[in-house]
Phi, psi and omega in degrees: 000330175281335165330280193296350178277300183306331199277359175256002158279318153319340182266331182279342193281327202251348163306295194303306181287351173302300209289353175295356201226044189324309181324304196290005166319259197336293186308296166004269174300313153315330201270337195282308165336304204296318205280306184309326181282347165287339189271316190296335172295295178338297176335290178295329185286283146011263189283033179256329163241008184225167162249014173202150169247106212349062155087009168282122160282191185261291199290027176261327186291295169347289187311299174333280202293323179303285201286329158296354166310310176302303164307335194283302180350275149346286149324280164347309195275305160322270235252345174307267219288348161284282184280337176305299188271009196287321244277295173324283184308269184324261195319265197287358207233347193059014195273343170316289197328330175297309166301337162290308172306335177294174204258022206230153151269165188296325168303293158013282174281314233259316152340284187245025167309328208194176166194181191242105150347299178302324186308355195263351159296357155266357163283319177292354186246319191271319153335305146321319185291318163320299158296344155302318186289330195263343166292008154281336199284134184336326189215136149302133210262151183288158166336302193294312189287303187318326179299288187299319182300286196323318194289307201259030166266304205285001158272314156338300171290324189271323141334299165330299172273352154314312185312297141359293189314301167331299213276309196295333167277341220272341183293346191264010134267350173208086175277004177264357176263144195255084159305324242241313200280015176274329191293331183271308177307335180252018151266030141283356219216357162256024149338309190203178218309102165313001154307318182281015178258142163329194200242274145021276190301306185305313214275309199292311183282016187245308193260330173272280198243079201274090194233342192228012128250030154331300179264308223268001177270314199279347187242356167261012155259344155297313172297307163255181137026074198266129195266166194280315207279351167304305161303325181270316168290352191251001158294293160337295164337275171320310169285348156298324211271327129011252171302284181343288189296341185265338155294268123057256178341300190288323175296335174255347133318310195275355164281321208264130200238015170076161195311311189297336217267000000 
């Protein structure tokens, strides 16, 4: 509970300062439009000459394409404006030592100090989409399918920011290097079907980096069937991705020799 009191006072903190600047509302929410309706033209152009996509229909790729909007949302609000600079900010600049010093823990404050609000209009675009997609579908999914997409949407997100995580320690063995704009190009590759990637790649970005069913677990149990082993794998996931990232961390903390030194 103190977690959430602190991360919902940082959030009411980075609202307030957002909402000072209403224009950039207004710029966002355009730019978020402009970019999902370019993906969705893709799409559509796409299933203008095939009726499937490596066995994806179009309102299963819809459904697809919506919930990565959410995650990116998401991503975008969370884990960018936090992890994106610690490698600078933290690391080379020395500012963890403020977060070390605090009564929290530091994965923690170095996570959710702060955050971009406006960026959350593309959790709502993406949500639309969703539903735009699963109302094409031979049947509309039900209570039940709608429950399990949401559970292993919210194991997304929390893969999503392991994955981050990862990428953002990695700055205490290379702080000069800028991972995190590696981290945004290759979340880019859960965008559409993780059928369609080579065998190689689907396999590296599935079991190394599980990034390219990010998206594509939560909206083929909407779409279709929902399978268990489906669930339980992308559960399984998220909790490796996990232990991973707080190993990772602590192992790059015994490392970190602070601002002075």
């Amino acid at each position: 509970m103190k977690l959430l009191r602190l991360f919902a006072t940082s959030f009411s903190l980075s609202l307030r300062q957002a909402l000072a600047f209403r224009a950039n509302l207004v710029f966002d929410a355009v730019l978020s439009v402009v970019a999902l309706a370019s993906t969705i033209a893709t799409v559509l152009v796409i299933f203008s000459r095939t009726t499937t996509l490596a066995g994806w229909t179009r309102p299963e790729v819809l459904v697809l394409i919506g919930t990565f909007e959410l995650l990116s949302g998401v991503k975008t609000t969370f884990v960018d404006p936090n992890l994106a600079g610690f490698p600078t900010r933290g690391v080379r600049e020395g500012r963890l030592d403020h977060h070390l010093l605090q009564p929290a823990p530091s994965m923690f404050l170095v996570s959710f100090a702060t955050a971009a609000p406006l960026a959350g209009v593309q959790i709502l675009l993406g949500l639309g989409v969703v539903f735009a997609g699963a109302a094409e579908l031979p049947r509309f999914p039900g209570a039940g399918a709608f429950s399990v997409w949401a559970v292993l949407v919210a194991a997304a997100t929390v893969t999503t920011w392991a994955v981050g995580m990862i990428f953002a320690s990695l700055a205490f063995w290379a702080p000069k290097l800028d991972l995190h704009s590696l981290f945004g190009n290759v979340w880019q590759l859960a965008r559409y079907p993780a059928d369609i990637y080579a065998r190689p790649v689907r396999r590296v970005f599935t079991y190394v980096l599980p990034l390219a069913v990010v998206a594509s677990a939560p909206a083929r149990v909407l779409a279709r069937p929902v399978d268990a082993l489906l669930v339980l794998g992308a559960l399984v996931t998220t909790a490796a991705s996990v232990l991973v990232a707080m190993f990772v961390w602590r192992t790059g903390l015994r490392r970190y020799t602070g601002a002075s030194s």
